[in-house]
C-alpha positions, 0 to 999 in steps of 0.5 A: 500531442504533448505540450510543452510547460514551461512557466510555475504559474500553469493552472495544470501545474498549480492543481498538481501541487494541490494535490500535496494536500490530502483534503485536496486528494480527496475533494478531487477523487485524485492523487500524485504518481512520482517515479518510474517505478511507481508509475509502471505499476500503477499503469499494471494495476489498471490506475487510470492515469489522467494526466501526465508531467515528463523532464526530459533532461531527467530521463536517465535510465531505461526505467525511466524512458519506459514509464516515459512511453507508458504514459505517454500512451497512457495518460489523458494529457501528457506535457514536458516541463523544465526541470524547475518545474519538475522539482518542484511537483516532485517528492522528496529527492528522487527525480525520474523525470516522470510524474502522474496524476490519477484517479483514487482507486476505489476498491473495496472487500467485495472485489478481492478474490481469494484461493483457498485457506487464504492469507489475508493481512489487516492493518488497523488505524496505522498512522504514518504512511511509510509504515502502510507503505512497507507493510504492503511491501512485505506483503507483497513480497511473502506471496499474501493474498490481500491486504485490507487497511482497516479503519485508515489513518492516513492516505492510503494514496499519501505519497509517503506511502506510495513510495514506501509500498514500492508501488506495490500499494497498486495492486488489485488485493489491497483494498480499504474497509472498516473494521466492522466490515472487515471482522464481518467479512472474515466471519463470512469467509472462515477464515481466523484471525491472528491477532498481534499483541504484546501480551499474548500468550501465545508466540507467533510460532505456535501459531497455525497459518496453513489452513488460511489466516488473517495476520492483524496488526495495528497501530504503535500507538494505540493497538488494535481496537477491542473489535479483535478481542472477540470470539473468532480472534487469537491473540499472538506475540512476538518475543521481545528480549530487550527494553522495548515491549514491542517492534516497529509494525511493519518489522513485525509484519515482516516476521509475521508474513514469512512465519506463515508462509514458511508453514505454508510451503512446509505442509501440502495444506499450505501448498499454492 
């Protein structure tokens, strides 16, 4: 049965906004779904949904009205809202008329499963959650195997990334880990990594992706960490012409990630 919320003051209502707060996610093991598109891919990822807030005056396309029904089956608790309180549990300004609470995710290096001569990012201590968000979206989008945030700065489940992922941040080949287990887990698997750096020598195009590679970037502000200086690390660069010594990451994982897969798609080695 869905109940209806129609007063600010709701304790449901007031736990929601608490989770705006990434100490609060993390205390209660929860974080915040907004927008249809992001909802129905959490629900294709397996996020268990726990709770469940619909605007029906907000409703308005097909998107919208099937994540609707999607959590509604989906979701422990499910409860229609005014407007009002809509906005306010709401991001930024897109408003679908539908918002979820879920459990964290918790997945971890051990679960991901790879094919042969994988392509693996990681990202390093990367800050702002709109640059984690749109590198996993690029990532997505050039066909990438898994994805590992290492040494996390910020919310894998901050909202800012969530919707800049596109929901992408859902899939089951994103995973978080250390650095220490991340450099360990390649050393176990084979698999090279091709570090970004801007004052590698080698350009990116000269690097080899076809025999399976991890792509490693980190943050803007601090680079990567010495951990990628070491035997089994390559260092490679992006050409830069201008004043700037260096791209926004996630520009620089866009060209990375179709750098590899256009070799890959080239060479029978490469072939999926």
């Amino acid at each position: 049965m869905i109940q209806h919320i129609s007063s600010r003051h709701n304790p449901r209502v007031k736990e929601a906004l608490r989770l705006r707060d990434a100490r609060c996610r993390r205390q209660a093991g929860r974080f915040v779904i907004d927008g249809a598109r992001e909802v129905l891919r959490a629900i294709a990822g397996d996020v268990e949904i726990l709770e469940a807030f619909l605007c029906e005056p907000l409703l308005g396309g097909d998107e919208a009205r099937r994540a609707a029904d999607e959590l509604a089956a989906h979701a422990g608790v499910a409860q229609t809202v005014t407007v009002e309180i809509f906005d306010k549990l709401s991001y930024g300004n897109r408003a679908d008329g539908v918002l979820a609470v879920a459990r964290t995710p918790t997945r971890s290096l051990a679960q991901l499963s790879l094919p042969p001569a994988p392509l693996v990012a990681v990202i390093e201590g990367i800050e702002k959650p709109g640059n984690v968000g749109a590198v996993l979206r690029s990532a997505d989008g050039a066909g990438l195997d898994a994805v590992v945030v290492a040494d996390p700065r910020t919310d894998l489940f901050n909202p800012n990334a969530i919707r800049a992922s596109l929901g992408t941040v859902f899939r089951a080949n994103v995973c978080t880990a250390t650095t220490e287990e991340t450099v360990a887990w390649l050393k176990r698997l084979d698999v090279p990594a091709l570090a970004a750096r801007p004052d590698a020598e080698r350009l990116y195009t000269a690097a080899d992706f076809r025999q399976g590679a991890a792509i490693v970037l980190g943050s803007e502000a601090q680079g990567l960490s010495a951990r990628w200086s070491g035997p089994g690390v390559a260092g490679i660069r992006l050409p830069m012409h201008g004043v700037a010594d260096s791209l926004n990451v996630s520009a620089a994982a866009a060209v990375l990630f179709y750098e590899a897969q256009r070799q890959r798609s080239q060479s029978p080695r490469g072939a999926r």
